[in-house]
Structure formats: C-alpha cells, structure tokens
N, C-alpha and C positions, 0 to 999 in steps of 0.2 A: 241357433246361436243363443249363446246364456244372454240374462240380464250385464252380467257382469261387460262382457264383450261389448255388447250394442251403445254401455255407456262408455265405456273407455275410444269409442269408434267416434262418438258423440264428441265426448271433449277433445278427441285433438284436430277433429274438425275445427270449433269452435276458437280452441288456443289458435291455429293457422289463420283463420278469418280474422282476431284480432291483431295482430301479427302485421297482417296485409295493411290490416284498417291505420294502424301506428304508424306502418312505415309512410304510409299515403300522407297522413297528418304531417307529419315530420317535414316531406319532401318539400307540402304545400306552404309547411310553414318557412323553412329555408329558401325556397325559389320566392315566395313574397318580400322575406326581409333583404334579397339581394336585390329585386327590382328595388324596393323602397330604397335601397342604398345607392342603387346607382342613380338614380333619379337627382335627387341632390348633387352627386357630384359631376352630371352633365349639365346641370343649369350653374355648378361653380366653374365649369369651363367654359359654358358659354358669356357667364360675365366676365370672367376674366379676360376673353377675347375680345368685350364688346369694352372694356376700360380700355385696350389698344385706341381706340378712338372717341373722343370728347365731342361733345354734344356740337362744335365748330369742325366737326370733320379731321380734326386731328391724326396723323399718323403716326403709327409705333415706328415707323422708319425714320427714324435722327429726328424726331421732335417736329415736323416740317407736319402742317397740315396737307391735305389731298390736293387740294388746291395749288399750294407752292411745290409742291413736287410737279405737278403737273405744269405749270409755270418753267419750273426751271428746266425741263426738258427742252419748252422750245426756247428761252432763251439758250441753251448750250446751242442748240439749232444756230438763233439768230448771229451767237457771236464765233461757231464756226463758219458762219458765211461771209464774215468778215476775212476771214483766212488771215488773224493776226494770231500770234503765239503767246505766252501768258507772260514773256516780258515785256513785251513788243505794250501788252494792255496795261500792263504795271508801268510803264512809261509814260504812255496816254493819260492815263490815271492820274500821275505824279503833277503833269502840265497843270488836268486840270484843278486838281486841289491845290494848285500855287500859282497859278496864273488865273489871270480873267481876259476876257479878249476885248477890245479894246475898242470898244462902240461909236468914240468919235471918229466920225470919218468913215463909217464903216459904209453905211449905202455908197456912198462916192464909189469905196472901194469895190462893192461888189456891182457896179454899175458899170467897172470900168472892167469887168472880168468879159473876155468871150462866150460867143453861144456855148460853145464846151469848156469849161476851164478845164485843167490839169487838178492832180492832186497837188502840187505844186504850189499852184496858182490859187485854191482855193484855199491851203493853210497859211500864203501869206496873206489873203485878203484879211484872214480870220486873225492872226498874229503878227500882224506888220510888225519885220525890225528884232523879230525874237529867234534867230535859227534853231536855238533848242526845240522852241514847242510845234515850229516848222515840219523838224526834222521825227518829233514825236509823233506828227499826227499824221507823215504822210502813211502807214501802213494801212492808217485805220483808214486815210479817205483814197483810199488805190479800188475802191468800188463802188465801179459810175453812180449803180445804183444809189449806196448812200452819200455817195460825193452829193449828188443833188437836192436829197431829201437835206442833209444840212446846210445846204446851201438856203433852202425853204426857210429853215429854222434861224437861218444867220438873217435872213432877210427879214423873218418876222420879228425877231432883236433890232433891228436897226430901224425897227420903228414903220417899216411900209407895211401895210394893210392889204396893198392890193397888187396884180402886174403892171407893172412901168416898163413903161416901151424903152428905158434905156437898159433895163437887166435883159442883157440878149440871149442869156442863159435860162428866161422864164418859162416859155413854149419848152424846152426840152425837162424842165423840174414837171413829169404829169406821173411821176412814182407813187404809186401810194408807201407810207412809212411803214414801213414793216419793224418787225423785231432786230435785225440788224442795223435797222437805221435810226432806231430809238437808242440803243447804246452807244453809237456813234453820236448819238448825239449829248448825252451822258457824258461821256469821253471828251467831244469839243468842249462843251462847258454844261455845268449843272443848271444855267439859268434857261435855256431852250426846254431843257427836259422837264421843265415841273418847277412849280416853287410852292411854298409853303414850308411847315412846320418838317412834313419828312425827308425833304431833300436836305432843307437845313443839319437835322439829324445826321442823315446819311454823310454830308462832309463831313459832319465831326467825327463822327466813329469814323470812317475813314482815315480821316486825319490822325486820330488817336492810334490805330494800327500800323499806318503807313502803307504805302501804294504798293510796296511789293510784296507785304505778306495780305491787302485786301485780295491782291490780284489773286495769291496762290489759294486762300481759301476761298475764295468764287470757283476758282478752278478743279478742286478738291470737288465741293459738290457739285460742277456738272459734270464732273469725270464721275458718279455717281460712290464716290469715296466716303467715308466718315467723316462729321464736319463735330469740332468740340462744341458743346453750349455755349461757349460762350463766344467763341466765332459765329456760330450759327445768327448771330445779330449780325452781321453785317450782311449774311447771304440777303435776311429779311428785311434793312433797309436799301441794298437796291435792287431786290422785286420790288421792294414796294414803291420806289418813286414813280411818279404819276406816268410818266410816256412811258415807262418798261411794264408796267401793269397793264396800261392800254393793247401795247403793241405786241408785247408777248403774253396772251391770253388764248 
C-alpha cells in the first residue's frame, strides 16, 4: 500500500472519529439544556399548585378553606337529617331573624310540657300565641331527637341550671347534640346557639340578604354547587357560629 493510500485511510478514519466525538457533544449538550429546562418548569408547577392553598389550609375549591369544606359536608349531613326542605329552612330562618321567643313565662311553660311533648307542644312552649312561628317550626322540631336537644337549650334560656323535678320531659332529654340539633337550634333562636360578635354578624348579613335567598345559598353550597364571593359570607358566618362549629366538626 502507497504512502499516499495509508494517509488518506488515516484521515477519514480520523474525520469519522470527530464526527462521532461532535455529535456526542451536541447530544450531551441538548439533553443537558432540556433537563435544565424542565427543572424549572416543574418547580413553576409545583408552586403554582401549592398557591391553591394558603398557609391557613386554604382551598382552590370556591375560596372555602379545608376545613370548612369539610365542616360543611357534615353540616349538609346534619340538616339532611332534619328532613326539612330549603323552604321549609327559609321559613324557620325568616321566624328567627324577626321574632325572639319570649322568655317570660317560659320555665312555667316548659314545666307544664309532658314527659314527651309533641312537636306541637314544644313550638308553643317556645312561641306562645304566634301561629306563624308555630307553624314555621313545627318541620324542623318533627325530630324526637332534636325536639329534645332544644328543649335542653330552651331550658338553659329560661334560666334553669340544673333537672327540676317539674320538666317531666328531663329523664327523656339524655341526646347528645349533634349537628342537626345545633341548627335547629339556630333556627329556634340565635340566642341558644352562641352569642357574641359572630352570631351577631351572622343576623345581620342574614338579615341583609333575607331568609330565602340565605337559605338557597346555604343550599347551593351543600349541594356541593358554586357559591359567588360574595355570598360565600354568609355560608362562613353560619359555620362559623359557635354551636354549628362545635357540633358539626
């Protein structure tokens, strides 16, 4: 084989080998600049998922933290176990942001109820002489259960502290208050349920919207529907009043 040959056999050996060597460069430097690339834009998706939720547990789900979502799950519980309808609560509602029940006389009254009252018997104890608010609250007290837990509550209004042997209906009040029975008690009056600064609140924005569109936006969000921002205040003052936070927890 000439000189001539052995060197040309040479270079394109040589040309091939760099050839190789560039392309490997090239490769290594493209699959580098992609991870680096992507790198960045999985920690920009992973912030952006972690702003879903604020350092208070916050949820991207209608502005409701984790917390009140889960809240209002079992209040939808509690006040489907009332088996009242979202007029039927708009009406309870309406009583109690216009009426107050009527505390004179009221131990007498509930002193002179049987071991069982009726639902009947306990909305008049609670509303002597009002047929309206009678007639409003018998759906909500048609369940023994919370018939008695607000019986509890009318009694602790009326100022007794302890069982008296004339409430014959005492021995049979040994319910604990559950989540249905904390909105019925809501419902009878806002003064059993909590007082302070958020109940107070809570009538007013109530008031300010009125009983039959509070009722349907309470209803909206535990039908697990859209609720606007600006309704959303009302869902959050009554979870928040003090016996519905208790009791639906």
């Amino acid at each position: 084989m000439s000189d001539r040959t052995i060197n040309r056999t040479r270079f394109t050996r040589a040309a091939v080998l760099v050839s190789a060597l560039t392309a490997g460069a090239v490769f290594a430097t493209s699959t580098g600049a992609q991870a680096a690339e992507a790198t960045p834009r999985t920690a920009a998706t992973s912030m952006a998922a972690a702003e879903g939720a604020d350092a208070t547990g916050r949820s991207a789900q209608g502005g409701f933290t984790a917390d009140e979502l889960e809240q209002g799950k079992i209040l939808a519980d509690g006040i489907a176990e009332l088996g009242i309808s979202e007029s039927q609560f708009a009406d309870a509602l309406e009583i109690s942001l216009t009426r107050t029940i009527d505390a004179h006389g009221l131990r007498d009254r509930l002193a002179a109820l049987p071991a069982t009252p009726t639902a009947q018997q306990t909305a008049e104890a609670a509303y002597p002489g009002d047929a309206d608010a009678q007639a409003a609250m018998l759906p909500v007290l048609a369940n023994e259960k919370v018939r008695h837990a607000t019986l509890q509550n009318l009694a602790a209004e009326s100022g007794e502290k302890a069982p008296v042997v004339a409430f014959g209906w005492w021995d049979q009040t040994k319910f604990i208050v559950g989540c249905s029975a904390a909105v019925a008690g809501v419902l009878i009056s806002f003064v059993p349920a909590g007082s302070g600064v958020r109940v107070a609140r809570a009538v007013k924005l109530f008031k300010s919207y009125g009983a039959k569109k509070t009722a349907t936006i309470l209803w909206r969000f535990m039908k697990g529907k859209h609720v606007g921002s600006k309704e959303r205040e009302a869902v959050k003052a009554f979870i928040g009043i003090s016996a519905i936070q208790k009791a639906c927890t």
